[in-house]
BATI-827694 format. One line per 2 residues: number of its first residue (from 1); their letters; for each residue z, x, y of N, C-alpha, C, CB. Coordinates in steps of 0.001 Angstrom, whole numbers, always signed. Glycine has a CB too. Example, Ala and Ser with C-alpha at 12.3 -4.5 7.8 and 13.67 -1.06 7.14 Angstrom:
! residues 2
1	AS	+7800/+13190/-5690/+7800/+12300/-4500/+7800/+13200/-3300/+9046/+11308/-4473 ~ +7080/+12850/-2250/+7140/+13670/-1060/+7870/+12900/+30/+5725/+14084/-598 .
END
This chain:
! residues 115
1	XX	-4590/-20539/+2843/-4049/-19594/+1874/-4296/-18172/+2370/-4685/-19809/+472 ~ -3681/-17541/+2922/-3323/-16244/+2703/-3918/-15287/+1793/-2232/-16289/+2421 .
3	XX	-4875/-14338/+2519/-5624/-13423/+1274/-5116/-11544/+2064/-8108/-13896/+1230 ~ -5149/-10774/+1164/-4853/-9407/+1362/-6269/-9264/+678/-3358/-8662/+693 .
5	XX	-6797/-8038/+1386/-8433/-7433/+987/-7535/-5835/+1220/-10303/-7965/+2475 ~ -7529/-5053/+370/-7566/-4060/+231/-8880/-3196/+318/-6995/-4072/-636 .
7	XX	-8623/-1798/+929/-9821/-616/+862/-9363/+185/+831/-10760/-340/+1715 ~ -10645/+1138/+426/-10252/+3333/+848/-9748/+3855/-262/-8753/+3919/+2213 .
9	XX	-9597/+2954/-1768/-9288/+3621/-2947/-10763/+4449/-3019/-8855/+2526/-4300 ~ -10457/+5282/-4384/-11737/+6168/-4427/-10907/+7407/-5888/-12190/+7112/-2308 .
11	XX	-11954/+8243/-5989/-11539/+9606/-6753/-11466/+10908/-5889/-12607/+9916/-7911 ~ -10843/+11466/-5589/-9944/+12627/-4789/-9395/+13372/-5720/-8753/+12140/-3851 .
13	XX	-9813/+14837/-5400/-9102/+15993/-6209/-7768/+16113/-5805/-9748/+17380/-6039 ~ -6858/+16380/-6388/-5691/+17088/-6331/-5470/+18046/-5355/-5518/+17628/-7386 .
15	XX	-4440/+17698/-4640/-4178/+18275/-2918/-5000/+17538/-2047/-4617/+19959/-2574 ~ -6159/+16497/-2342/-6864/+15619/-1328/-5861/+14871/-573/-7862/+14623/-1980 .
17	XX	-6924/+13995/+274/-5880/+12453/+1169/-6908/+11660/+633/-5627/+12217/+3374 ~ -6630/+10636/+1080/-7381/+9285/+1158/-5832/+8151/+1937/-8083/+8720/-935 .
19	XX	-6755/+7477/+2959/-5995/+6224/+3179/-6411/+5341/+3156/-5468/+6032/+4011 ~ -5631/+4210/+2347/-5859/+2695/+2309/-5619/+1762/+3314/-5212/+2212/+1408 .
21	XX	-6252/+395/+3137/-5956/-654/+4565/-5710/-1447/+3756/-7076/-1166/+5800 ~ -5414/-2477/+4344/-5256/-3392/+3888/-5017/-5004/+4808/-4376/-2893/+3152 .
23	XX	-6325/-5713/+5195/-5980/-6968/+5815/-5592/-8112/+5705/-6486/-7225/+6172 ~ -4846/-8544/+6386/-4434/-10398/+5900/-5092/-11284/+6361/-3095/-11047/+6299 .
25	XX	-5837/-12066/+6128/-6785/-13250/+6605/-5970/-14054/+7696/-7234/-14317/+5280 ~ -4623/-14130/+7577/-3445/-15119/+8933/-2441/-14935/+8057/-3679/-17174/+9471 .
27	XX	-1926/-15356/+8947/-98/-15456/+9047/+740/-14286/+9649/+590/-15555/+7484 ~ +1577/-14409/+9787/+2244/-13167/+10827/+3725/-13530/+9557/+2521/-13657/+13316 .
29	XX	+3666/-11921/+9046/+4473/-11284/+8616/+5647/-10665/+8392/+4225/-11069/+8639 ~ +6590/-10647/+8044/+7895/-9676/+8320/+8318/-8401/+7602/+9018/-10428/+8134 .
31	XX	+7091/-7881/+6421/+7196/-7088/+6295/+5958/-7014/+5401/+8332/-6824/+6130 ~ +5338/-5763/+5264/+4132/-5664/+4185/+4630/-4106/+3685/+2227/-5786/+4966 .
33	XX	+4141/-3827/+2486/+3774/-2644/+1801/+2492/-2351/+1104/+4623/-2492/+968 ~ +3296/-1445/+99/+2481/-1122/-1244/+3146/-972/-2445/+1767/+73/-1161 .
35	XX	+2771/-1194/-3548/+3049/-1103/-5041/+1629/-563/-6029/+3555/-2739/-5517 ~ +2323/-211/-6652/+1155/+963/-7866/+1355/+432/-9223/+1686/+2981/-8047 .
37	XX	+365/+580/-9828/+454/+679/-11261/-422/+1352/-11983/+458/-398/-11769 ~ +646/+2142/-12775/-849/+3186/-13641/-586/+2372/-15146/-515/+5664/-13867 .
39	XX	-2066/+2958/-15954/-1905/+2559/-17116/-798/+2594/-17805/-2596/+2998/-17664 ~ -217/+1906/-18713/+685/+1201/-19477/+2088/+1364/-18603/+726/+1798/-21045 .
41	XX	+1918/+1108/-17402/+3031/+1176/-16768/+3334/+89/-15527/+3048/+2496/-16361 ~ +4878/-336/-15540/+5475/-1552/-14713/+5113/-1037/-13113/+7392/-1791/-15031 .
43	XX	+4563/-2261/-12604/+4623/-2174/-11259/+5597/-1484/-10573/+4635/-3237/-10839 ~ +5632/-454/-9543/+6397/+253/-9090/+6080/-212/-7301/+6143/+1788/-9724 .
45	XX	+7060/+287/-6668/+7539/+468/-5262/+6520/+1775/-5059/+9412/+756/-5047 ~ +6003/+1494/-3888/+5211/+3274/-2999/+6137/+2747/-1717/+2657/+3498/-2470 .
47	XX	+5798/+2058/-599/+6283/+1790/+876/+6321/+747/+791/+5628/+2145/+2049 ~ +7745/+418/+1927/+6881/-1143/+2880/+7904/-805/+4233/+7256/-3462/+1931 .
49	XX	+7110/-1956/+5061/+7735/-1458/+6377/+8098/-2827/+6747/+6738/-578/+7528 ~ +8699/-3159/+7741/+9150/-4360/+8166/+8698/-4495/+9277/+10395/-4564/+8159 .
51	XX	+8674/-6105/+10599/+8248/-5687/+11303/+9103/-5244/+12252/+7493/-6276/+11509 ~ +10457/-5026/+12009/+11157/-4375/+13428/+10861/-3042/+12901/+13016/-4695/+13863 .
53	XX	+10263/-1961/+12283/+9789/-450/+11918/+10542/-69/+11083/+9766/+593/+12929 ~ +11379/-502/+9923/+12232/+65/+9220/+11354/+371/+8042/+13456/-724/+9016 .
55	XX	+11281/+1681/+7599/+10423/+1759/+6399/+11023/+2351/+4900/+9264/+2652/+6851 ~ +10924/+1751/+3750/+11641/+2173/+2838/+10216/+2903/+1712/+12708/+789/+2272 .
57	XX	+10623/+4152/+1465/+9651/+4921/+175/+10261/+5129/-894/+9091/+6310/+411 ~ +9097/+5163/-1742/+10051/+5682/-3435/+10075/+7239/-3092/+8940/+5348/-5440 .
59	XX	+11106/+7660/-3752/+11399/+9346/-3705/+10179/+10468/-3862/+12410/+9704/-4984 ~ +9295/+9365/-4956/+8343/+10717/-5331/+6692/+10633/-4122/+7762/+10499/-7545 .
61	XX	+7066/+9951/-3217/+6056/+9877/-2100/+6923/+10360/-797/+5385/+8243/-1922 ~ +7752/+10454/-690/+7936/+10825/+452/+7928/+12280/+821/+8934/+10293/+743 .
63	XX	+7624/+12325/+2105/+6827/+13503/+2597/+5540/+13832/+2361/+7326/+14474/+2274 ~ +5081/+13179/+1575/+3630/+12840/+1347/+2844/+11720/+1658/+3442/+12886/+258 .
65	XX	+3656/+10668/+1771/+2603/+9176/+2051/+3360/+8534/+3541/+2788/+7637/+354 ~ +2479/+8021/+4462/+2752/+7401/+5959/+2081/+5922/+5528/+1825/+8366/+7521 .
67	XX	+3062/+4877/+5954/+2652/+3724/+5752/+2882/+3689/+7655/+3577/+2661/+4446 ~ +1995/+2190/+7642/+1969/+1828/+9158/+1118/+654/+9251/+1396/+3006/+10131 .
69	XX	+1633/-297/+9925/+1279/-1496/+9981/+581/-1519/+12319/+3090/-2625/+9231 ~ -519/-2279/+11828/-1449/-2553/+13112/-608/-4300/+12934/-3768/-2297/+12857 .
71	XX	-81/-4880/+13632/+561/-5952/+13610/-728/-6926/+14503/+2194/-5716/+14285 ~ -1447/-6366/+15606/-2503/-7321/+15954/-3636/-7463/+15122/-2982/-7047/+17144 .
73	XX	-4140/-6375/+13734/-5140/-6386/+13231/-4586/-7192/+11843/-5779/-4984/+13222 ~ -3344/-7619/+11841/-2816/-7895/+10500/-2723/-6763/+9378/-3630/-8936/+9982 .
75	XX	-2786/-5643/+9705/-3524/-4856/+8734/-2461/-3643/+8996/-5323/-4576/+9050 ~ -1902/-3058/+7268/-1048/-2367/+6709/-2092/-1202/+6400/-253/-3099/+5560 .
77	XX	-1293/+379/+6376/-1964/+1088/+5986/-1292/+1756/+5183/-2528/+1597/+6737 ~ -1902/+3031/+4477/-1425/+3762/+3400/-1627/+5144/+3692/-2036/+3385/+2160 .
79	XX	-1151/+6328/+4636/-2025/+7825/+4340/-1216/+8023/+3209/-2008/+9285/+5590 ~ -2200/+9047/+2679/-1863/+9585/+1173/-2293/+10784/+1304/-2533/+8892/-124 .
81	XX	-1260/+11796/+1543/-1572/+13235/+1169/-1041/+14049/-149/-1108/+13968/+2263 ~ -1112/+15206/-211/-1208/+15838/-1064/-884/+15305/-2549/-627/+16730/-656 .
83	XX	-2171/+14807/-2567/-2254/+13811/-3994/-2105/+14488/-5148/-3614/+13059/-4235 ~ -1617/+13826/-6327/-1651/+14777/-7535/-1928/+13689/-8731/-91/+15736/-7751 .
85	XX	-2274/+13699/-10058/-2561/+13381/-10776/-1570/+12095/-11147/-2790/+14372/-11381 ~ -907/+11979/-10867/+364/+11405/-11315/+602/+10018/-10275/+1666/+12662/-11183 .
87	XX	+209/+10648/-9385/-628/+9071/-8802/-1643/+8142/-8810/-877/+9027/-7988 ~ -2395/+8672/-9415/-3179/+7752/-9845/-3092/+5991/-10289/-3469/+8407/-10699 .
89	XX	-3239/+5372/-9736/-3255/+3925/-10183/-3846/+3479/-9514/-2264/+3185/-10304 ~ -3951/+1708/-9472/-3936/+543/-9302/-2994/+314/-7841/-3467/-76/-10634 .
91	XX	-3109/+135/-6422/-2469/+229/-5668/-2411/-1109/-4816/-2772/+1299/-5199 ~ -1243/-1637/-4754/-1965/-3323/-4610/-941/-3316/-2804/-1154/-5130/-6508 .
93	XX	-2097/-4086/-1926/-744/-4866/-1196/-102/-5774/-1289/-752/-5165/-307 ~ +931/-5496/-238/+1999/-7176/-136/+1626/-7076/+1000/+3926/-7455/-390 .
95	XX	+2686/-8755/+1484/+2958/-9225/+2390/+3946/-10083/+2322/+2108/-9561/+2806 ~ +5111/-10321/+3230/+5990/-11520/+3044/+5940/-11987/+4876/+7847/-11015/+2222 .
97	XX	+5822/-13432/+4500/+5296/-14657/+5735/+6662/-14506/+6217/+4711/-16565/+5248 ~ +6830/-14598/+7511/+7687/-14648/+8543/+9149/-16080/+8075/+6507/-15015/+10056 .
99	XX	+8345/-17338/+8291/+8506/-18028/+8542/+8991/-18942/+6769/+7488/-18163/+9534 ~ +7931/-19014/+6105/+8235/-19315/+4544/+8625/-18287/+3564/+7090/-19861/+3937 .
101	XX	+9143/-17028/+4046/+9327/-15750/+2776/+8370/-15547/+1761/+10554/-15951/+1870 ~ +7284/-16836/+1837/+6260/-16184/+472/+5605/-14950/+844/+4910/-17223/-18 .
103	XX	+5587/-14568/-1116/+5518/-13216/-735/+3456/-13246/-1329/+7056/-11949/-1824 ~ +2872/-12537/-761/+1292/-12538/-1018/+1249/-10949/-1556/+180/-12909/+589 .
105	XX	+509/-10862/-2680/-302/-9867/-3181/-2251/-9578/-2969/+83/-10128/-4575 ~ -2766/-8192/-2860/-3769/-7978/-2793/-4473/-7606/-4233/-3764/-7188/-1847 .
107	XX	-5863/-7486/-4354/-6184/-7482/-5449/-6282/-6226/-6089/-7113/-8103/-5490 ~ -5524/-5215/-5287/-5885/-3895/-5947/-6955/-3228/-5513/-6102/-4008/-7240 .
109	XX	-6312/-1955/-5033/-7154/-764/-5207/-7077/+252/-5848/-7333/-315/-4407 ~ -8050/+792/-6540/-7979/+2004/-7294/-8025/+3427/-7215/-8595/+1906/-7858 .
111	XX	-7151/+4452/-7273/-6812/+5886/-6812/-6788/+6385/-7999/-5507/+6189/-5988 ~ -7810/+6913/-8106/-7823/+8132/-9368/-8098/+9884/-8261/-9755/+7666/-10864 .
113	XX	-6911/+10768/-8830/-6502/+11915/-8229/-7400/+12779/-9682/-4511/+12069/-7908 ~ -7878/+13287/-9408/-8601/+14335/-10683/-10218/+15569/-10576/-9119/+13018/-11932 .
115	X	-9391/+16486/-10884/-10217/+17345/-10445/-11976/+17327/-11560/-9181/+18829/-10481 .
END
């Protein structure tokens, strides 16, 4: 079974960075991201990348967040710059398996932006 371990959430002031990782225990992949959730709110899209490099962002991260995948470490990343309050959540990874399309979730990490 397939596990995602997320890190590098934390509390960061407004205009901070912080970047997340995120490893897969096995399987080789065809694409991983990220997804957020803040309080009382539906899981949302941040990145994901595929593995031929195609990367898709939600509007309100881009130019601010670099996703990037280490394909020998299994391991997806997250930079996160100029953070603002409004990001704050619950930041989970994916993964979807090459070979079976299942798709794997991580258990969450937490980004609170606040001065």
């Amino acid at each position: 079974q397939v596990q995602l371990v997320e890190s590098g959430g934390g509390l960061v002031q407004p205009g901070g960075s912080l970047r997340l990782s995120c490893t897969a225990s096995e399987g080789i992949f065809s694409a991983m991201g990220w997804y957020r959730q803040a309080p009382g709110k539906l899981r949302e899209l941040v990145a994901t990348m595929t593995s031929d490099g195609n990367t898709n962002y939600a509007d309100y991260v881009k130019d601010r967040f670099t996703i990037s995948i280490d394909y020998g470490k299994k391991t997806v990343y997250l930079e996160m710059k100029s953070l603002k309050p409004e990001d704050t959540a619950v930041y989970y990874c994916t993964a979807q398996r090459i070979i079976t399309r299942e798709n794997y979730w991580g258990q969450g990490t937490q980004v609170t932006v606040s001065s």
